[in-house]
C-alpha positions, 0 to 999 in steps of 0.5 A: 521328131522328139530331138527336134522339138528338144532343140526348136522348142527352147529355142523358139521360147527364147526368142519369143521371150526376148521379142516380147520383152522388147515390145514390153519396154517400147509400149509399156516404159519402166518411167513413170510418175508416181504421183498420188493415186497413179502408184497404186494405178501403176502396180495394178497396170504393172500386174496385168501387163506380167499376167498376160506376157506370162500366160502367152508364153504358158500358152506358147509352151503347151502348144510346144508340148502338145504337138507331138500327141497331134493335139493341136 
């Protein structure tokens, strides 16, 4: 079971990484105008959007973690 979470797991994180960087750049463009106060409104929307792709893919990975010990 070990050795097959060993193999799934990165695998499942690297597609899950390449899936959410895709819908990242199609919802979110890397375009913009930065006029006057959209910069500022730009980093901050830039910011969060980091906060929540890095703790799904945190959450995905602890999940990954935690199945061997029937946590989940």
């Amino acid at each position: 079971m070990a050795q097959i979470l060993a193999i799934v797991g990165p695998t499942l994180l690297f597609f899950a990484g390449v899936v959410v960087d895709h819908f990242r750049g199609r919802i979110f463009p890397m375009a913009t105008f930065e006029i006057g106060q959209g910069s500022g409104r730009h980093s901050t929307l830039e910011a969060v959007r980091w906060t929540v792709v890095i703790g799904f893919l945190v959450s995905i990975a602890a999940g990954l973690v935690l199945i061997p010990f029937g946590a989940v």
